[in-house]
C-alpha positions as a Markdown table, in Angstrom:
| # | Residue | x | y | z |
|---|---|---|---|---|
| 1 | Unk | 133.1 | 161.7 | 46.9 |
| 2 | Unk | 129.8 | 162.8 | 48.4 |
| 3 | Unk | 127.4 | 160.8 | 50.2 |
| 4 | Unk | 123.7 | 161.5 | 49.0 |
| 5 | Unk | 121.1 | 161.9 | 52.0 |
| 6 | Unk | 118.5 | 158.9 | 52.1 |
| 7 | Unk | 115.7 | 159.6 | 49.9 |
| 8 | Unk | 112.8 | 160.8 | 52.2 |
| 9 | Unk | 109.0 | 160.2 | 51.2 |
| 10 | Unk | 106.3 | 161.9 | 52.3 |
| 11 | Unk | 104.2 | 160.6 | 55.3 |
| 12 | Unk | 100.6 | 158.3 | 54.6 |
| 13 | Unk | 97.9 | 160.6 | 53.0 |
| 14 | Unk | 95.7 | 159.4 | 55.9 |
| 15 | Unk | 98.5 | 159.8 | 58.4 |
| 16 | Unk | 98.2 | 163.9 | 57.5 |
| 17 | Unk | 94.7 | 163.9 | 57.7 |
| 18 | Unk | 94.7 | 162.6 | 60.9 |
| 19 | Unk | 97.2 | 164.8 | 61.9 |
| 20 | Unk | 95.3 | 167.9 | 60.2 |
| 21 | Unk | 92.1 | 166.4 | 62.2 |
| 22 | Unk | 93.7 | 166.8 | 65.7 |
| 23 | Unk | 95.2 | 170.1 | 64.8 |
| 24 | Unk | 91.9 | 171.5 | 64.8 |
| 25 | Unk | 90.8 | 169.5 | 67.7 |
| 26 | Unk | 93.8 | 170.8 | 69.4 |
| 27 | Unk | 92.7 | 174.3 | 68.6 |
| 28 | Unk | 89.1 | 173.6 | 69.4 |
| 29 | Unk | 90.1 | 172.4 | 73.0 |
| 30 | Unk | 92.5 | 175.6 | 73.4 |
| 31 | Unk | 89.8 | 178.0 | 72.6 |
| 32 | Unk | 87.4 | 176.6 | 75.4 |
| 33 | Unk | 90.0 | 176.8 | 77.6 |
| 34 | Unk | 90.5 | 179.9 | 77.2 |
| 35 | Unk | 87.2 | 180.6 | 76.9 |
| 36 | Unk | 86.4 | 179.3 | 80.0 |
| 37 | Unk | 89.5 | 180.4 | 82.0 |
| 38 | Unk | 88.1 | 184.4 | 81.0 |
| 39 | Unk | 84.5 | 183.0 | 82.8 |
| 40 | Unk | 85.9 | 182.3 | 85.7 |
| 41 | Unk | 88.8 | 185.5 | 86.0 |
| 42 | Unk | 85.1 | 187.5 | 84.9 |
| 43 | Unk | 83.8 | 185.9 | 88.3 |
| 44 | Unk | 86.6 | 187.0 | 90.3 |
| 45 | Unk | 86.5 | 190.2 | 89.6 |
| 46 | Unk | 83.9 | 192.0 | 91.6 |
| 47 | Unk | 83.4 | 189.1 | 94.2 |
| 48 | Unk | 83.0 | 189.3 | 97.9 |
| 49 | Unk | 83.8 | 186.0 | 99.4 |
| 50 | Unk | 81.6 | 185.3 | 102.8 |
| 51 | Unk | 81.0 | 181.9 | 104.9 |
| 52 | Unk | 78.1 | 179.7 | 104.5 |
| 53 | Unk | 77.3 | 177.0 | 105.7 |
| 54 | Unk | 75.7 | 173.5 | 104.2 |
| 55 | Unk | 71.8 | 172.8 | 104.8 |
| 56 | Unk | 71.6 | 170.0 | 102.9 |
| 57 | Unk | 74.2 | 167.4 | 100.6 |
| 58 | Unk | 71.9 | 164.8 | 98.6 |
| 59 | Unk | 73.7 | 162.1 | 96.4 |
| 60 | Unk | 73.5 | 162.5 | 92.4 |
| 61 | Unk | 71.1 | 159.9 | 90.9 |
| 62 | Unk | 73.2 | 157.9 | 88.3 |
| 63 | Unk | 71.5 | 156.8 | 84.8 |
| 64 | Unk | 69.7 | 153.7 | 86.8 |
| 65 | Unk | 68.8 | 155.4 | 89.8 |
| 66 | Unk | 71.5 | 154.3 | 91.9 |
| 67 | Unk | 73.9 | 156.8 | 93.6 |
| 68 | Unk | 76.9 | 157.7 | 90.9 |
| 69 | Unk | 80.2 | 155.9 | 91.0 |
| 70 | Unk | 82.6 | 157.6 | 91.4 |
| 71 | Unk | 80.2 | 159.8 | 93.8 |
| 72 | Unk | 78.9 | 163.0 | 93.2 |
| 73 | Unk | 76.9 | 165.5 | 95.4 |
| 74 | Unk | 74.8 | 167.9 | 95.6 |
| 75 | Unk | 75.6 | 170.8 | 98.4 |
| 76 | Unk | 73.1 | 173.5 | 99.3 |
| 77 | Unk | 74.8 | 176.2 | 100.9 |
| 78 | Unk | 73.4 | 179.1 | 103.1 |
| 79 | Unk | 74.8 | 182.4 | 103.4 |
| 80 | Unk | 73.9 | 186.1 | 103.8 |
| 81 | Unk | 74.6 | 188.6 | 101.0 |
| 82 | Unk | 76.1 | 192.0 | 101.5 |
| 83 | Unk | 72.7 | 193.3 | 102.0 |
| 84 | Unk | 72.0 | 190.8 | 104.7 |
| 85 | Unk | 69.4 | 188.7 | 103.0 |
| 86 | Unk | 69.9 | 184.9 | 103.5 |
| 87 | Unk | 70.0 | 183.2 | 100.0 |
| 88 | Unk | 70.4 | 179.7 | 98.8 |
| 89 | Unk | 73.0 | 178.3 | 96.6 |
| 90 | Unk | 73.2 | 174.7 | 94.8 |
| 91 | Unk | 76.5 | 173.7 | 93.8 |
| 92 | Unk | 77.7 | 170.0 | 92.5 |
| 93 | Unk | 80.6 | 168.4 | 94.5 |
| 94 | Unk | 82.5 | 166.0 | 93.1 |
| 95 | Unk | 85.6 | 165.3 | 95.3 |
| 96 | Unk | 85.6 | 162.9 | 98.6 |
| 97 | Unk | 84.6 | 163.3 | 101.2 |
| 98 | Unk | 81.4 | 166.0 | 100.4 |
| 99 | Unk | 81.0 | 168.5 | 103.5 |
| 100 | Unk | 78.4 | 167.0 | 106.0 |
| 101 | Unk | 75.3 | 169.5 | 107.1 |
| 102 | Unk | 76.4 | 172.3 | 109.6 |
| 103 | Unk | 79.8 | 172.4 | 108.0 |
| 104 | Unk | 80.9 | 176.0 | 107.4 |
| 105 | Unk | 82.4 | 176.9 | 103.7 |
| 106 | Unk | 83.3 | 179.7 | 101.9 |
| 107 | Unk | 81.4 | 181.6 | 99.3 |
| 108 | Unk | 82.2 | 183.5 | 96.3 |
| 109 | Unk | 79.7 | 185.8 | 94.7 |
| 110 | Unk | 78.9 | 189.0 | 92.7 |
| 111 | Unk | 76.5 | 191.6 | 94.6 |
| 112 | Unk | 75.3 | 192.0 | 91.0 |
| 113 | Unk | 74.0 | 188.6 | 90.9 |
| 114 | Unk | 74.4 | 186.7 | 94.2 |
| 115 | Unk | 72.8 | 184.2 | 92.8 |
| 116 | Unk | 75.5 | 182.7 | 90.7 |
| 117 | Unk | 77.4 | 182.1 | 93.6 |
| 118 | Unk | 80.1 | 179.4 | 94.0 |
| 119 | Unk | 81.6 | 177.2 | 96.9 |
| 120 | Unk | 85.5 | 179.1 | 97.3 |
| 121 | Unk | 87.0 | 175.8 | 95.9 |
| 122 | Unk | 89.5 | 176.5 | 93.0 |
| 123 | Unk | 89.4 | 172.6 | 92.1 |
| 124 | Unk | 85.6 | 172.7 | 91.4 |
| 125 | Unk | 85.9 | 176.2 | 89.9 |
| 126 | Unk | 89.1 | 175.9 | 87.5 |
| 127 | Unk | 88.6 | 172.0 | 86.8 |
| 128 | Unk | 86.8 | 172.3 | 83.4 |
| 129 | Unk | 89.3 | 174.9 | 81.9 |
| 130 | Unk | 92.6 | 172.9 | 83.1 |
| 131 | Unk | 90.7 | 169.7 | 81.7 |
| 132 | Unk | 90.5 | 171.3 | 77.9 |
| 133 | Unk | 94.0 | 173.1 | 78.2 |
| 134 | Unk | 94.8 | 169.5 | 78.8 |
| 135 | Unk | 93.2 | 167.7 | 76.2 |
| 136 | Unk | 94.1 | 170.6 | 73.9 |
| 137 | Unk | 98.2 | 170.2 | 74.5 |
| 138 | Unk | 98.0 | 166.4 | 74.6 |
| 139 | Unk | 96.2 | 166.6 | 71.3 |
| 140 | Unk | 98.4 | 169.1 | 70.0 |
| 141 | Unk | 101.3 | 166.9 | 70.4 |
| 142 | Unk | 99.8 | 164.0 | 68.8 |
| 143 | Unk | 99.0 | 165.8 | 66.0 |
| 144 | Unk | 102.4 | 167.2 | 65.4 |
| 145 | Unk | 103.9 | 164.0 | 65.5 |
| 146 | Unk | 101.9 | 162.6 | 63.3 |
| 147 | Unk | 102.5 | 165.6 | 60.9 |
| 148 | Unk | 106.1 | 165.8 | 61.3 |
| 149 | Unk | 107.0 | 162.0 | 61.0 |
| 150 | Unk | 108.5 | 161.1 | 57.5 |
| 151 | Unk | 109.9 | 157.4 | 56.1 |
| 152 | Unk | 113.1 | 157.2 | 54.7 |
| 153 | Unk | 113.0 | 155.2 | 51.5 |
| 154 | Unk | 115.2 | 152.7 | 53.3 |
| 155 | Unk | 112.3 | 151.7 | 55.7 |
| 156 | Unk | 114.2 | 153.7 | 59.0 |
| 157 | Unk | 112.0 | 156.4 | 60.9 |
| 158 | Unk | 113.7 | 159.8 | 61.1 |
């Protein structure tokens, strides 16, 4: 005598939708990832890293006026190209404590466009594209679950 496997029926019609909804979210967030992880291994090709220093940190107005919370700078940095000409960078900072005026960083830039450069700080730089790889493999999983999930007629999850 053979026992026959519980019947199985197919997951919600709205459960798959969703599911088929955060697939593509999943992918969207994996692409600008990756887009953005080639924009910033494009930077680093090519660039010279020198020392600058900060002229001037001003908070970032929130929506009302008042300064952000959580806080949020921004840094004007100082340095001397490869040609010796002193140029002038903005850069937002958005980790505590923000560098105080006189303080000496380092400086990433292209000697094809020095003025694109960036503060040397691989949280600010890399933050965005770790934020959407993330999102996407969070989002992935979700959606898998809810794809893969089925009820057994008996009212058990498998």
């Amino acid at each position: 005598m053979t026992i026959a496997p519980d019947p199985v029926r197919p997951a919600h019609p709205a459960r798959v939708l969703l599911g088929r909804v955060l697939v593509v979210v999943a992918i969207g967030l994996g692409i600008t990832a990756t887009v953005l992880a080639v924009q910033n291994l494009y930077f680093h090709l090519g660039t010279n890293a020198v020392t600058g220093e900060v002229v001037q940190v001003q908070p970032l107005p929130g929506p009302d006026g008042q300064p952000r919370r959580p806080p949020a700078w921004t840094v004007t940095i100082e340095y001397a190209d490869s040609n010796g000409q002193y140029r002038r960078v903005d850069q937002q900072w958005t980790t505590e404590p923000a560098p105080a005026k006189g303080t000496e960083v380092r400086i990433w830039y292209r000697a094809a466009r020095p003025a694109e450069a960036r503060m040397a700080d691989l949280m600010q730089i890399w933050w965005d594209a770790v934020l959407a790889a993330t999102g996407a493999l969070a989002v992935g999983l979700l959606a898998e679950e809810l794809l893969r999930r089925r009820t057994p007629a008996t009212g058990r999850v498998s």
